[in-house]
Each structure stands twice: as C-alpha cells, then as structure tokens.
C-alpha positions as CSV (number, residue, x, y, z in Angstrom):
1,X,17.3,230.0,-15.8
2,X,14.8,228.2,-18.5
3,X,13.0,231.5,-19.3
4,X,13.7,234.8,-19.1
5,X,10.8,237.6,-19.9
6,X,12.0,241.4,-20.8
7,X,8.9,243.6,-20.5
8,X,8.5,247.2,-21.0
9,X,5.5,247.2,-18.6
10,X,4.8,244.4,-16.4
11,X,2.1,244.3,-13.4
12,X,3.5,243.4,-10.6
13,X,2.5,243.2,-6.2
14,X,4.5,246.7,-6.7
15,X,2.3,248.0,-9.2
16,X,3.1,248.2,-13.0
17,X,7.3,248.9,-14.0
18,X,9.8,247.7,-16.4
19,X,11.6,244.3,-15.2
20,X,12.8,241.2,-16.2
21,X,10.8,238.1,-15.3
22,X,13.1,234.6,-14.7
23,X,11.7,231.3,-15.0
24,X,12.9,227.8,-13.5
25,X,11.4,224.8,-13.5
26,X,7.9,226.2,-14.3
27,X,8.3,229.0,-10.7
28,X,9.6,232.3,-11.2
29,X,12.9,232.9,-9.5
30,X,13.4,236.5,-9.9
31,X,12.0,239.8,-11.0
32,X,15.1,242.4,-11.6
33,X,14.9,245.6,-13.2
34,X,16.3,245.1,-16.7
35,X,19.7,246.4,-16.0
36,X,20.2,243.5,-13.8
37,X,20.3,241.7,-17.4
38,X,19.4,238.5,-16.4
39,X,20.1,235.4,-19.0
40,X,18.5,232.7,-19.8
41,X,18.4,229.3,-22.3
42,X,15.5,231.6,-23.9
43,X,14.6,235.1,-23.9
44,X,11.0,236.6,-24.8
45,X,11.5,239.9,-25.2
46,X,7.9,241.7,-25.0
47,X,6.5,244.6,-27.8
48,X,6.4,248.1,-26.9
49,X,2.7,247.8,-27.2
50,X,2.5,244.9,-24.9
51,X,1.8,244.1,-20.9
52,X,3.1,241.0,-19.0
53,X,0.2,240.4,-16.7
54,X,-0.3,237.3,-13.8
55,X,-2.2,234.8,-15.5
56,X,-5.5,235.4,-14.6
57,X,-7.8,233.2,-12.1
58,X,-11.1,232.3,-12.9
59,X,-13.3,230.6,-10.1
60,X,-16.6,230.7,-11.3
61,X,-17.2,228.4,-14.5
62,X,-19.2,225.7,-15.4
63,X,-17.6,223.2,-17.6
64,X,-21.0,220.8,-17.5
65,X,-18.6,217.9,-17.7
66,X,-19.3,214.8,-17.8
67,X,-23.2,214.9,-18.2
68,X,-23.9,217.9,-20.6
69,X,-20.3,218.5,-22.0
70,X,-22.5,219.6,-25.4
71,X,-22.7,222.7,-23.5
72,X,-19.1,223.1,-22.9
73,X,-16.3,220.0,-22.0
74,X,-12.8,220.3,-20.2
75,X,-11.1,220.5,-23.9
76,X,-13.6,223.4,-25.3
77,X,-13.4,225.2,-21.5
78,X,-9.7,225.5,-20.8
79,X,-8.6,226.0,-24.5
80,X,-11.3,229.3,-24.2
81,X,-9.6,230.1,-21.1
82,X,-6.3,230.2,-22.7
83,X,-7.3,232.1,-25.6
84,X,-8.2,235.0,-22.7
85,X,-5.1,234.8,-20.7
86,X,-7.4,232.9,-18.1
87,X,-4.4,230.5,-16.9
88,X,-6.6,228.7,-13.8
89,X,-10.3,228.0,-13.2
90,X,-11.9,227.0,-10.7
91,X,-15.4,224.0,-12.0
92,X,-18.9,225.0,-10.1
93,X,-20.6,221.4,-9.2
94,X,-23.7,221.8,-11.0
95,X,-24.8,221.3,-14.6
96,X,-22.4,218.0,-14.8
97,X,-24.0,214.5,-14.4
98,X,-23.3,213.7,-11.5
99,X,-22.9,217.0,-10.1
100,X,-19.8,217.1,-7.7
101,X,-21.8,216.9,-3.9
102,X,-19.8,213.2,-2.4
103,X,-16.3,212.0,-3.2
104,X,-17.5,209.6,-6.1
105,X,-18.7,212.5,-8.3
106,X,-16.0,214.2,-7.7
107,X,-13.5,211.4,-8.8
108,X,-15.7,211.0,-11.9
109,X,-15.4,214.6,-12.5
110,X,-11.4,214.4,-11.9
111,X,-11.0,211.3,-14.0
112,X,-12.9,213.1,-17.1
113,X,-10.6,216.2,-16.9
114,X,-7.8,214.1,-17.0
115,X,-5.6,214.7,-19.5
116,X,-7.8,216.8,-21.5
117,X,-7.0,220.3,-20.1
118,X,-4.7,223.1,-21.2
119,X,-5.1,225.2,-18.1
120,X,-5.1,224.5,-14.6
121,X,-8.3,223.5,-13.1
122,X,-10.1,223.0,-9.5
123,X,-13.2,222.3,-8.2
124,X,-15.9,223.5,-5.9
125,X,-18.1,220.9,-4.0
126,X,-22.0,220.9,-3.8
127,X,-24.2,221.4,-1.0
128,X,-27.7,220.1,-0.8
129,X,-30.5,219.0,0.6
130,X,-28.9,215.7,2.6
131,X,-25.3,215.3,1.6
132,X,-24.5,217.2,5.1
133,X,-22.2,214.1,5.6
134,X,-20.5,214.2,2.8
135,X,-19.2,217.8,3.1
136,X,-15.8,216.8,5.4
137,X,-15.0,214.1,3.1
138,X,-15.3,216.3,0.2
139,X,-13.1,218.8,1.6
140,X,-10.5,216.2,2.4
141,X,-10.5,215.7,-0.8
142,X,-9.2,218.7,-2.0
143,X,-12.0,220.8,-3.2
144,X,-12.2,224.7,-2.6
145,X,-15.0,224.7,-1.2
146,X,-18.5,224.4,-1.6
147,X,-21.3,226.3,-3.5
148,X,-25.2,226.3,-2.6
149,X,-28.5,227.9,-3.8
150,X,-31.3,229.4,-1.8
151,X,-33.7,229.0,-4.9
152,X,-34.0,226.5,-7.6
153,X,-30.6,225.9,-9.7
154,X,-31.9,225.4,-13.2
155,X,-31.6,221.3,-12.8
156,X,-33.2,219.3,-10.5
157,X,-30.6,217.3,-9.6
158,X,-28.8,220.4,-7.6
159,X,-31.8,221.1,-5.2
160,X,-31.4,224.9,-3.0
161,X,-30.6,224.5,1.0
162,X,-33.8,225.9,3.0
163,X,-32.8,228.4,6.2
164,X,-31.7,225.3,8.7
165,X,-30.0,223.0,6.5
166,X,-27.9,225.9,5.4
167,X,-26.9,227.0,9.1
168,X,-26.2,223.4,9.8
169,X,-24.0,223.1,6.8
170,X,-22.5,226.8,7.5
171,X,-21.8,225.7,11.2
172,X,-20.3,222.3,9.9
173,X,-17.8,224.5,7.0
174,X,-16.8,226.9,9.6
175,X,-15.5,223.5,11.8
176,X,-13.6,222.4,8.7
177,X,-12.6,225.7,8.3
178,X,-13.9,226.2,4.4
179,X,-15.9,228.6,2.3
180,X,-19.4,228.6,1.3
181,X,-20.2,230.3,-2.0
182,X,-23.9,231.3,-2.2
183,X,-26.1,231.9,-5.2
184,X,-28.2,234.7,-3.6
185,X,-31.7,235.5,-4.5
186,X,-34.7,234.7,-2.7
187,X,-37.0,232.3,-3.8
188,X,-40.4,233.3,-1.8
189,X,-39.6,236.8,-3.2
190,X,-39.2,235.5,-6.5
191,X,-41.9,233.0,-6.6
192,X,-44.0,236.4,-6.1
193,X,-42.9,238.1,-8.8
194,X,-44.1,238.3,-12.5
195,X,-43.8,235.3,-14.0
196,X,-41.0,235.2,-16.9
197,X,-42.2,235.1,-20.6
198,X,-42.1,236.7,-24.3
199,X,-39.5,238.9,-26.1
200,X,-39.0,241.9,-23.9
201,X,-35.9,242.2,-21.7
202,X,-38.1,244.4,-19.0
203,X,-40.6,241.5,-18.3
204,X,-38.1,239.0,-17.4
205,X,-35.7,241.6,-15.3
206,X,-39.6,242.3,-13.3
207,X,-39.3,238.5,-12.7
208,X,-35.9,238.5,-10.9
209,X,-36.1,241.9,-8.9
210,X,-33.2,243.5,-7.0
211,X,-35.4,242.3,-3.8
212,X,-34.9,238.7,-4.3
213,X,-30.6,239.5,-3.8
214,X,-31.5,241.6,-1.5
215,X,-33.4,239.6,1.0
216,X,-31.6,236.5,0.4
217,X,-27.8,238.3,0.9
218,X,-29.3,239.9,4.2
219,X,-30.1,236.6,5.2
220,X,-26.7,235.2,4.4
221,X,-25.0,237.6,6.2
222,X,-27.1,237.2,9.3
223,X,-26.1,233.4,8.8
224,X,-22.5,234.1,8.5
225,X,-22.2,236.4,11.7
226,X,-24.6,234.0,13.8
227,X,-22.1,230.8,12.8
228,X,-19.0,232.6,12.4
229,X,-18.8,230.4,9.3
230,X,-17.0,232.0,6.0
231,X,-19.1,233.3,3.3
232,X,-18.8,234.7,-0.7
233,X,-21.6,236.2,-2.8
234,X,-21.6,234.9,-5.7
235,X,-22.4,237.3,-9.4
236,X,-23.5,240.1,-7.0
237,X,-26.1,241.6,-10.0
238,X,-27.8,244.3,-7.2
239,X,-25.9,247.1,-6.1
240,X,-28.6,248.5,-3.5
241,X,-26.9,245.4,-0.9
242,X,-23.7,247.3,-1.3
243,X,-24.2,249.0,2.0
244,X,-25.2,245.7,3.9
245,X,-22.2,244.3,2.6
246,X,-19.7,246.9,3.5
247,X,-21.6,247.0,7.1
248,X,-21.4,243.2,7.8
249,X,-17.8,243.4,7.0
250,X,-17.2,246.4,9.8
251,X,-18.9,244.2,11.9
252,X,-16.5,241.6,11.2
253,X,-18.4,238.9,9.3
254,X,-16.5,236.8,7.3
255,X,-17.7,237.7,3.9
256,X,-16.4,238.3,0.5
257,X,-18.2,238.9,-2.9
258,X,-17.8,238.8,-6.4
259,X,-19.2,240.6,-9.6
260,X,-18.9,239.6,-13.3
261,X,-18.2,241.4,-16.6
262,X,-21.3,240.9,-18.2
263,X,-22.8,243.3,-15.4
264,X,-20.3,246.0,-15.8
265,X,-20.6,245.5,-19.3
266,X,-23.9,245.9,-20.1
267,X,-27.2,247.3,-19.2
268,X,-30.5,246.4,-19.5
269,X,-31.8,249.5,-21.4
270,X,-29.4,248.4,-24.2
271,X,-30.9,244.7,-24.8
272,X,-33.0,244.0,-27.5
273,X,-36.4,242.1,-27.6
274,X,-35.5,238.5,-28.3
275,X,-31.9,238.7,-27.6
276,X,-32.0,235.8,-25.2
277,X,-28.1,235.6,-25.4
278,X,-28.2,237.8,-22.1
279,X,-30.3,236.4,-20.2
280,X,-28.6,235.2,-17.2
281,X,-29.7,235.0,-13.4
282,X,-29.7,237.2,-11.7
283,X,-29.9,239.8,-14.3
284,X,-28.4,242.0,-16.0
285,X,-29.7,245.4,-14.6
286,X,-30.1,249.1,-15.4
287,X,-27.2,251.4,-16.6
288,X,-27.3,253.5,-12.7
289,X,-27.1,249.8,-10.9
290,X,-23.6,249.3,-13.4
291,X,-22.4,252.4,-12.1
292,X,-22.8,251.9,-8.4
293,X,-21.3,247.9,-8.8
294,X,-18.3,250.0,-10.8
295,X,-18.1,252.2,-7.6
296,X,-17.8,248.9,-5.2
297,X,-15.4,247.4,-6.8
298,X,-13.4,250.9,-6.5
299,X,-13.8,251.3,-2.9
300,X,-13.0,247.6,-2.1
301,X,-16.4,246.1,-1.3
302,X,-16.7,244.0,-4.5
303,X,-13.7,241.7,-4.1
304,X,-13.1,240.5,-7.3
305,X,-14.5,239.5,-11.0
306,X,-15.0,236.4,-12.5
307,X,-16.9,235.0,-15.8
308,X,-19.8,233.4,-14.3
309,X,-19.1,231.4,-17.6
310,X,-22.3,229.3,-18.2
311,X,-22.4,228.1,-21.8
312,X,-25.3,225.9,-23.7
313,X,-27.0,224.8,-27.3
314,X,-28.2,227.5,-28.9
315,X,-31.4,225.9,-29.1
316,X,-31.3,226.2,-25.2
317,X,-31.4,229.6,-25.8
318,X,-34.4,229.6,-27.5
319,X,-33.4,232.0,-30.6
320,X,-36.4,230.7,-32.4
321,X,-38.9,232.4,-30.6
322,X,-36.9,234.7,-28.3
323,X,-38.5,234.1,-24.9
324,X,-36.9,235.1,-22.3
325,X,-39.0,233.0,-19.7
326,X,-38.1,229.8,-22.1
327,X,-34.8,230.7,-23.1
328,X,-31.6,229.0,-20.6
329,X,-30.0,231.8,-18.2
330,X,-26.2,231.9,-18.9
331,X,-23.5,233.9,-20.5
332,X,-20.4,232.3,-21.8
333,X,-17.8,235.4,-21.8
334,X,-14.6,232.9,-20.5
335,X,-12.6,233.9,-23.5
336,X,-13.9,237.6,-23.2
337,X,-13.7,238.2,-19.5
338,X,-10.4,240.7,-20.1
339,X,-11.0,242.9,-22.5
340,X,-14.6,243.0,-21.2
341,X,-13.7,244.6,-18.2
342,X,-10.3,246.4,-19.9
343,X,-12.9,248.0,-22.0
344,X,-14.8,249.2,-19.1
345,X,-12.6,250.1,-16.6
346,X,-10.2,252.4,-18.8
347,X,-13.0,254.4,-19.5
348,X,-13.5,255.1,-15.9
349,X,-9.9,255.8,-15.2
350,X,-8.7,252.1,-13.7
351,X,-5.4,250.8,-14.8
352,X,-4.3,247.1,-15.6
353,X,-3.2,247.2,-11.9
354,X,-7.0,247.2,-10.7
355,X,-8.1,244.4,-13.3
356,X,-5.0,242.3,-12.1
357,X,-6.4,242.6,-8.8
358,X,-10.2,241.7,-9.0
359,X,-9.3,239.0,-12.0
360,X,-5.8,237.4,-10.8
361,X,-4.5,238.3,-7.5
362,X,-8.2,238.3,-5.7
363,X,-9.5,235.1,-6.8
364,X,-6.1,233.3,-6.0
365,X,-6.6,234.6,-2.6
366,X,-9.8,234.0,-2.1
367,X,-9.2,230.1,-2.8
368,X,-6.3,230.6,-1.3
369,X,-3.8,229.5,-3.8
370,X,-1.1,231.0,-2.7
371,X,1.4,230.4,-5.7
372,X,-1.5,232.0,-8.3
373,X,-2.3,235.4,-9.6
374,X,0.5,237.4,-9.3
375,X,4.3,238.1,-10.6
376,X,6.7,237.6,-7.8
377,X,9.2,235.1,-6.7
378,X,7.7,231.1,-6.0
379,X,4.7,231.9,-7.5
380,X,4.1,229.7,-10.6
381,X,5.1,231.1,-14.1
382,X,2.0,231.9,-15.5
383,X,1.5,234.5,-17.5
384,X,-0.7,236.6,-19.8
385,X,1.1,238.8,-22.8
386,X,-2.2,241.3,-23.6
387,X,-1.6,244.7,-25.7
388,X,-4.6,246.7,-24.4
389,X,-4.6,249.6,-26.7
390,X,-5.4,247.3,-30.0
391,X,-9.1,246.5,-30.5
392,X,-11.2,243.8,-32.2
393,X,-14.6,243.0,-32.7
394,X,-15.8,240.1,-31.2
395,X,-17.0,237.0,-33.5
396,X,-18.5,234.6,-31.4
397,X,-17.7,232.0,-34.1
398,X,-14.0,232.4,-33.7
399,X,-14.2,232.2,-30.0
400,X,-12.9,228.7,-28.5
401,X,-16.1,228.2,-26.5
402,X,-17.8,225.0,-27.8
403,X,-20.8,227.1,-29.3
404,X,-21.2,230.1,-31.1
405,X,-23.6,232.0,-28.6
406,X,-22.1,235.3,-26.8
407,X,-23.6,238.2,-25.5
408,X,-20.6,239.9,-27.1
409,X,-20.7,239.1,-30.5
410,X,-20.2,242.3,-32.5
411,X,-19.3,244.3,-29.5
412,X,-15.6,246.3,-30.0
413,X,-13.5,245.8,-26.9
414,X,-10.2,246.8,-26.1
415,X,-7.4,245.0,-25.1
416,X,-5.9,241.4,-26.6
417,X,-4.5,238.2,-25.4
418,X,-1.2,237.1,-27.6
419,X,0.1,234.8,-25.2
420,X,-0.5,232.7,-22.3
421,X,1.5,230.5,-20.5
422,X,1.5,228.1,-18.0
423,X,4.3,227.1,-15.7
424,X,6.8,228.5,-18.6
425,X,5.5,226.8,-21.2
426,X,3.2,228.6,-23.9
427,X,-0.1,227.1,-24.1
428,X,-1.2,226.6,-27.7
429,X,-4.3,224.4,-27.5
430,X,-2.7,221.6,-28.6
431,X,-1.0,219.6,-26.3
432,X,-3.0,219.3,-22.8
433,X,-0.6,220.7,-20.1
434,X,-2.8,221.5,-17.3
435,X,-2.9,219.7,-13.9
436,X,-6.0,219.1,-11.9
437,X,-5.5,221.5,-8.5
438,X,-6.2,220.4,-4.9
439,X,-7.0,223.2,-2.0
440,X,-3.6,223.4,-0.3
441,X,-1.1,222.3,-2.9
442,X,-1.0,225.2,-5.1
C-alpha cells in the first residue's frame, strides 16, 4: 500500500472505532482493526486527541466564477474548503457570468476551474425561463443536476420558473431521470410583505416570512407527486413545513431537503442592528425555529447540511450604513461549516457519526457519487484529520475565503481541521490537485 492511516477513532459506515485505514493509488483498499498491522511505504499515525473523518461533501456553494470571481474564484473557494476538511463541492449556476443554464456556459465554467482547484469540484445546471431545451444536453454533460428559483435570484440574468414552466421542466428531469434543487419561497407572498430596509434584523426577517417557504415548498411538493419528478429543498430556513415534508415523503414523493449551519447556529434574537454579515435569504429565524430544524435533522427529515456558501465585497454588504434591505444576502461559512455544526450538535448530545452523515455521507448520496463521503473500501481516499475537543476563535481575516466578511467572526467553536486529503495526497493550498467531477464517474 501507498498510505496507511492508524487512528484511535475513526468514523466509519459502522459507526466510530479504532482501525487502520490503507491507501492505493488514491482508493482505499482496506479498513482493519489495528492488530491486523497493516504496512505501508508511509504511515500517519493519528493523535490521541484526533478523529479521521470522510472528507466532507459540500453541494451547495457559489464560487461566482468567471463573472464575479471578486466575490470568491475556484483558487480562494476550494483552498477555503480544504482549510475545513470540505474535500468536494458541488458549484450552484448562478452569480457567475454566464451562469451555467446550456452546454457553452458550462464549458466556460469547466475551462476556468481548470487547473486552479485543490478540491474536487462539480456543477449544478440552471433552469430558467426558456432554456427548457437545453436541460438534456446539460445533463449529458455531466452536471448533477439542476437548480431553479420560484422568486427573483438576486441577478437578473438567473430569472425564477413560474408554476407551468416548472412542471414542464420537472416532467422533462423526471424523463432524464435527474434532480431539481429548488430555492423555495414564494414570491406573491413575499412581494406582500414589508418591504426590507434600515438597521434592525426584525424588519427585514418581517420581509421574508416563514409563509413565503411555506407556500412555495407546499407547492413543490404537489409538483413533485403530480410529475413523479425528483425534488430537494434547498437551505430549508422554516421549520413549520417540517410536517409537509415528512407527509409527502409517506406518501412517496421523491423529495429530499437540506438545512445549513448558519441556521442551526444562530438566531435571530442574537443579531445586532447593522450587522448585515447575516443577512441571508431566507433568513435566519428565531431561537424555537433552530430548535425544531435541530429536531428534523434528528428524526431523519432534514437530509443533510451544507454551507449555502455565498460570499461578496464587503461593500456589497453594505457595512457603511447597515441596511438590511440594501445590504447582499449571503453567508460565506465554507471554511466554518464543521465546527459550526460540531459546536452545535455536541451540545445537544450528537456525535461525529451524525455530522458525518448530514455533511459527508448524505450529500455524496444525494448526487449520487458513490465513491464520496465515507471510509470504506473503493471509496476515494479522502480524508479529514479534525480534533473536536480544541477550540478557537474565529478571525474572519485568517480564513481562506477571498474576503474578510463572516457571520462568525469572533464566535468560539469547537472542533479543528489539521488535515485534509485528497485521493491520499495532503492538500496544502499550494499545488492544485483537484479534478473537475462529472455525474456518474465518481
């Protein structure tokens, strides 16, 4: 064998347990209890202290590259995404010039990555208003699958699918056999609503009510069971559609759904006036909604959590005057995601075997890469070497994002990142290693 890693503790498809890890040709090829006493050209032996964990899968990130890669870039992204044990991502289609909705964006998008990324990285395809057509070439091509709004996106050039354009295009993925993934609030509702503006957090959390997920999820799921088509919820913020949710699923819709860290993080009674760093859509909600999204993902109905990392200037964020209705909605917590949620779920008795699962071994499912996300024989070496009892404080100028803005600045989490590698090879951030991932191949 190349590699061979000796860990203490080690999560596992059988849970956590002592075993040795062997590595050949970038594949694991066996996981032994240590007294087997594999060998190897090179042994890691792992600290006391430390965990070997699956690398962890991250399919929700814009990298707004090319086009706005101030904002972020491939280099900035997957460098972050190393630094937090983050191993794969998956690129949303928006925010990049052009944004990834027919086959020429999406080779402009692939031939920009190229060579410039230090994890491995997919990509999701766009549905709008008109590209109907271009949906089956896409997917030939090799994307995941496809993401749509049912309100405006933030940039014009990513218009929202009305009611029958996205039943044509759900009837149209569900002959092709791929996922839509659904930003899900409702535009009449919140076109109806307060209108954001100023400093205080409470006027622009009025202007995005639970409602708006509400409606617009009950209407996705009514889509899904009437076209049989495959469906995923995208940065479920609203816990009241928890019980649709689990329903449509009895009923046998196809339907998944995903939740982020910066909603079981924090809660809107905690965020300051002005502190536009949290703004994000939809929004971050009261301390009771946190603890009913920490309840589904115990009882299985939130699948899985991903960053939702969306990243800009800090002048987009509008710092000088603090308003929440000028202000850019996005969080960037790539680097953070872990320990984020580490923090949070210890305290509420979860163990690394539950954060493997929603952050490694459900996404890689979900996209269906079969060789992601989880220790065990064929699957690729990737790997995250995280201590979880040793704290820091996060300095959102240290982090490997392109700008200094986080929600998390100054916040202590638990739980740190001293190693990640890819295909058994550590990833430093200095020489790009990463390959550019097609649906079916990995």
């Amino acid at each position: 064998m190349d590699l061979v890693f000796r860990a203490r503790r080690a999560v596992t498809p059988a849970g956590e347990q002592a075993c040795d890890v062997g590595v050949t040709d970038g594949r694991i090829v066996a996981v032994e209890p240590p007294a087997a006493g594999l060998t190897a050209d090179r042994v890691i032996e792992l600290g006391g202290d430390e965990v070997l964990l699956p690398g962890l899968v991250d399919t929700h990130v814009h990298v707004n590259d090319p086009g706005r890669s101030e904002w972020e870039g491939f280099e900035s992204a997957t460098r972050a995404a190393a630094a937090g044990g983050v191993t794969t991502i998956v690129d949303m289609p928006l925010n990049s010039l052009p944004p990834t909705v027919d086959g020429a964006a999406l080779q402009v998008k692939r031939e920009t990555a190229a060579g410039r990324v230090h994890v491995d990285v997919g990509f999701w395809g766009g549905a709008i208003p008109g590209n109907g057509s271009e949906l089956a070439p896409l997917h030939e091509a090799g994307v995941f699958g496809f993401k749509c709004f049912l309100l405006h996106s933030g940039v014009d050039e990513f218009p929202p699918l009305g009611e029958e354009e996205l039943e044509a295009d759900l009837r149209r993925l569900r002959a092709l056999g791929a996922t839509m993934i659904v930003h899900a609030e409702d535009a009449g509702t919140i076109d109806h609503a307060p209108r954001p503006h100023g400093r205080h957090y409470h006027d622009f959390l009025r202007s995005r009510p639970r409602g708006a997920e509400n409606f617009a999820i009950a209407r996705v799921i009514e889509l899904a069971r009437r076209t049989g088509a495959r469906v995923h919820i995208l940065h479920l913020s609203s816990s009241d559609a928890l019980p649709m949710i689990a329903s449509a699923r009895r009923d046998g819709v196809a339907l998944t759904v995903e939740t982020c860290p910066h909603y079981l993080s924090f809660t809107a009674e905690e965020i300051a006036d002005g502190a536009t760093q949290f703004k994000c859509c939809p929004p971050i909600r009261e301390s009771e909604n946190r603890e009913l999204l920490w309840r589904g993902l115990a009882e299985g109905v939130i699948d899985c959590v991903v960053s939702d990392h969306s990243p800009c200037t800090p002048e987009l964020k509008r710092f000088d005057a603090g308003d929440f209705g000028a202000a850019w909605g996005g969080i960037a917590g790539l680097q953070v995601g872990l320990p984020a949620v580490w923090t949070q779920a210890r305290q509420r008795g979860f163990g690394l075997a539950d954060v493997v699962r929603w952050m490694a071994r459900r996404p890689a499912e979900l996209t269906g890469m079969r060789r992601k996300g989880r220790i065990a024989v064929g699957a690729d070496a990737d790997f995250c070497v995280f201590a979880p009892d040793e704290a820091f404080v996060v300095d959102a100028a240290k982090l490997r994002h392109r700008n200094p803005v986080s929600a998390y600045h100054g916040r202590p989490l638990a739980g740190v990142v001293r190693g990640t590698w890819l295909r058994g090879r550590e990833v430093t951030g200095e020489q790009p290693r990463g390959e550019l991932l097609v649906r079916g191949s990995v």
